[in-house]
N, C-alpha and C positions, 0 to 999 in steps of 0.2 A: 801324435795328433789324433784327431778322433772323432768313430762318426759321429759330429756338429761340425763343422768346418773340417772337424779334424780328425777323429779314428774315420769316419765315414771318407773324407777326404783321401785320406792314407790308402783307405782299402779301394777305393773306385781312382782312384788317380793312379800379376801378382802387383801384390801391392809393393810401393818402398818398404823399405823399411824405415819403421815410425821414429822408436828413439833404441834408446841403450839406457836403462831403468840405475840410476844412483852413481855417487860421487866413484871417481876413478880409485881403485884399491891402491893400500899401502903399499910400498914394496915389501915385496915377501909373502904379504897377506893373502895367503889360501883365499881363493874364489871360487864361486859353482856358477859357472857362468850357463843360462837356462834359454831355449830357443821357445819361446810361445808367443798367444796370441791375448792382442790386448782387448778384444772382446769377445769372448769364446767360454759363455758361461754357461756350464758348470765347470767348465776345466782349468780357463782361467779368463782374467783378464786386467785392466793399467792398475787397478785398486788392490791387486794379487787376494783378490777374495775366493779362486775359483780352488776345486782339490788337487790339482797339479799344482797351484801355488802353496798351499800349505805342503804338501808333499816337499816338496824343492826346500822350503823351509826346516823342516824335521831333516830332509838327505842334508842341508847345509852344515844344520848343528852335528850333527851326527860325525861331519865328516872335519869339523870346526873350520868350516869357509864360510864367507860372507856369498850370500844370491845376487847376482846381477842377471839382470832381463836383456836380451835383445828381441824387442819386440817386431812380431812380422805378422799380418793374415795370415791362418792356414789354407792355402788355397793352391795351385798347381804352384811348384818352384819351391814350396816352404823349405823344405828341406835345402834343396839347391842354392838357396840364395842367404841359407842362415848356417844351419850344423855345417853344410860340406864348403862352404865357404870361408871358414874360421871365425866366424863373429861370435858362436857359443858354441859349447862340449854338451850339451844333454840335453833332448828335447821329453819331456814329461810324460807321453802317450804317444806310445806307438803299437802298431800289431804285432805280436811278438814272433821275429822272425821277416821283420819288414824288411825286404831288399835292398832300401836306400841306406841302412842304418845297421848299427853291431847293436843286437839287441841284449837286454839282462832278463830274467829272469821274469816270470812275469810276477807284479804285485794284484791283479786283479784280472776274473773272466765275468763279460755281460752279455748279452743278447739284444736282439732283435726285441723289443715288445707292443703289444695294443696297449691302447689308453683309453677309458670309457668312461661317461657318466655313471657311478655305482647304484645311481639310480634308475638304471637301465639295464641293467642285472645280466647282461650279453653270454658272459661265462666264455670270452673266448680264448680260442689256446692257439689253433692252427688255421695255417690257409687254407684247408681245404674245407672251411666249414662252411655249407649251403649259404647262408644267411649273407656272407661278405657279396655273394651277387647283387644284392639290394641294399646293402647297406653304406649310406657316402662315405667313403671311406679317407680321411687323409693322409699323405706321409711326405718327407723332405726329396727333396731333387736335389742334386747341385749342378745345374744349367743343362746339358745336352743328357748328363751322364744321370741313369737309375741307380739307387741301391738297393740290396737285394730283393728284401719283400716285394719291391715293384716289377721285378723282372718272372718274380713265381707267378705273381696276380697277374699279367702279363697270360702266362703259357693256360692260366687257367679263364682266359676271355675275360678276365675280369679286368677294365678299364676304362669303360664308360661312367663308371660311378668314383671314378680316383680322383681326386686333386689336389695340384703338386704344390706344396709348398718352399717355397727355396729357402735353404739354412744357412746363405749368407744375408737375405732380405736389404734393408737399407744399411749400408754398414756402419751409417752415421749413427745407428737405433742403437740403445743396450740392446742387447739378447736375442739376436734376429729369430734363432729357431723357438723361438717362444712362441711365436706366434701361432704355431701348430696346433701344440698343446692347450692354447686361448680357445682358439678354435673350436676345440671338444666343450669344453668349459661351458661357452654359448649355444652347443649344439648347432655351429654353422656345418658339422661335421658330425656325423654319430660316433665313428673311432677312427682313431689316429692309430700309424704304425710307426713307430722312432726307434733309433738307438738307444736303449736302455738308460743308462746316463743322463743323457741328455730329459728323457721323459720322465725318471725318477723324482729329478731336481724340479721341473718347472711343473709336474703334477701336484709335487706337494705345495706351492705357492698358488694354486687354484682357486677360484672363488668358490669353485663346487665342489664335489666330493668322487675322485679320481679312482678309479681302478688302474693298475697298472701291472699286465700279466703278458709273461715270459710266452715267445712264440716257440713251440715247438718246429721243428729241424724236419724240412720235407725230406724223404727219400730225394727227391728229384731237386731240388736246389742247384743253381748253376752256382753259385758262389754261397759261401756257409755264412748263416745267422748270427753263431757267436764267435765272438773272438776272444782270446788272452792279450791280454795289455801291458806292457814293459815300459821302459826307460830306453832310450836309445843314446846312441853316442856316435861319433866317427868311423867308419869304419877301421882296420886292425887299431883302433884305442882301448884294447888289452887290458890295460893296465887300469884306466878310468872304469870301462867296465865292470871287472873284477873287484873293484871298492864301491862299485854299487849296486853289485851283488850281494854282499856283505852285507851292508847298510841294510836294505831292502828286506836279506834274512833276520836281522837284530831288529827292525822296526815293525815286524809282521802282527803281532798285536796292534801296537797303536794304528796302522795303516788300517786294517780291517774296522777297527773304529769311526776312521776318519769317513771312508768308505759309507759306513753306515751314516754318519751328520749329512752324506749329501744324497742321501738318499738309493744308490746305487742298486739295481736290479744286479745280486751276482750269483754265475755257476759254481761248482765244483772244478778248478782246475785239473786237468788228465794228469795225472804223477809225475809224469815224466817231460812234462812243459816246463821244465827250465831251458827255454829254447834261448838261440844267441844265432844271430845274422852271421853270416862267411866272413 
């Protein structure tokens, strides 16, 4: 899940569940049965247009199972009321190392990033840069709970000039965190601060012409800006893990491709993050 509903969600943390996506499998017939959400775009959503849907697609062939969806919000429970309740084996995004979940490997690291008018030439990189005290600055909430940038802007007095956009918005809308990003667009907002991902995808769908730049990593940070991103599964499922590890190392070209059609702000992963949950 990821911060948009969902790594963001995962990391600071419900609806029914909606449906269960295609006809009942044959008997016998290998399934990858997938835990997301059905409007949580760029990751995924009901049309499987988002990169966790094509992702689940490639793990599917790869592993020669047909994809079935149970679809859920990501919002408090996701986990609870889909992976660890049996309704699906793999949820597509998680932080690697997430404590609800046995994590794989990670396939991707993003960050925190600004998003600015290019015609406003800002150049910015970090929170500590003077200019964020005047400048209106947006970023996501999800209801009581801050994510990171807002809790540094926070220690640094800076919050009379925030405001909060929420990244589940109307959930009848496509794209609720889009609206963020709109935002800048119009300059109801000078710069926007999102999850990476999430700001990549709807920057590039702009009417205007987007900057989109990596925040560096405060010494003082209560909680870290980037994360590595995996595949989660049940926890001791061993055995599921270990073939989508596999998978994830044989598919590591094409996935960095895919990565790039959606635009994805990515790090250098640390060498030694092939991390996996207890």
């Amino acid at each position: 899940m990821k911060p948009a509903g969902h790594l963001i969600a995962a990391i600071m943390l419900c609806m029914p569940a909606l449906a269960v996506a295609g006809a009942p499998a044959a008997a016998g017939e290998p399934v990858l049965r997938v835990c997301a959400d059905p409007n949580n775009l760029p990751f995924s959503n009901a049309k499987e247009e988002g990169f966790e849907n094509r992702l689940a697609r490639m793990v599917g062939n790869a592993l020669h199972a047909r994809v079935e969806y149970t679809w859920w919000a990501q919002r408090r429970g996701f986990v609870r009321n889909t992976l660890k309740a049996g309704l699906c084996d793999v949820v597509m995004g998680v932080p690697s190392g997430y404590g609800l979940a046995l994590t794989t490997r990670p396939y991707y690291r993003s960050t925190f990033v600004f998003v600015y008018r290019k015609d406003r030439a800002y150049d910015l990189h970090a929170l500590d840069d003077p200019r964020l005290a005047t400048l209106k600055i947006g970023l996501h909430v999800l209801g009581n709970d801050n994510p990171p940038p807002a809790l540094i802007l926070a220690r640094r007095g800076i919050t009379d000039n925030v405001i909060g956009y929420s990244i589940y918005g109307d959930y009848r809308d496509a794209n609720p965190p889009a609206r963020l990003i709109e935002a800048v667009a119009r300059g109801d907002v000078d710069v926007a601060i999102a999850w990476g991902p999430l700001a990549g995808y709807f920057a590039r769908q702009a009417p205007a012409e987007l900057a989109v730049a990596p925040i560096d990593q405060p010494d003082d940070a209560p909680l870290p800006m980037q994360f590595s991103v995996s595949l989660g599964v049940r926890k001791g499922d061993h055995a599921l893990k270990d073939r989508l590890d596999s998978v994830l190392q044989k598919l590591r070209p094409e996935i960095d491709v895919l990565l790039r059609d959606y635009a994805v702000p990515l790090l250098n992963a640390p060498p030694d993050m092939a991390a996996s949950g207890p």
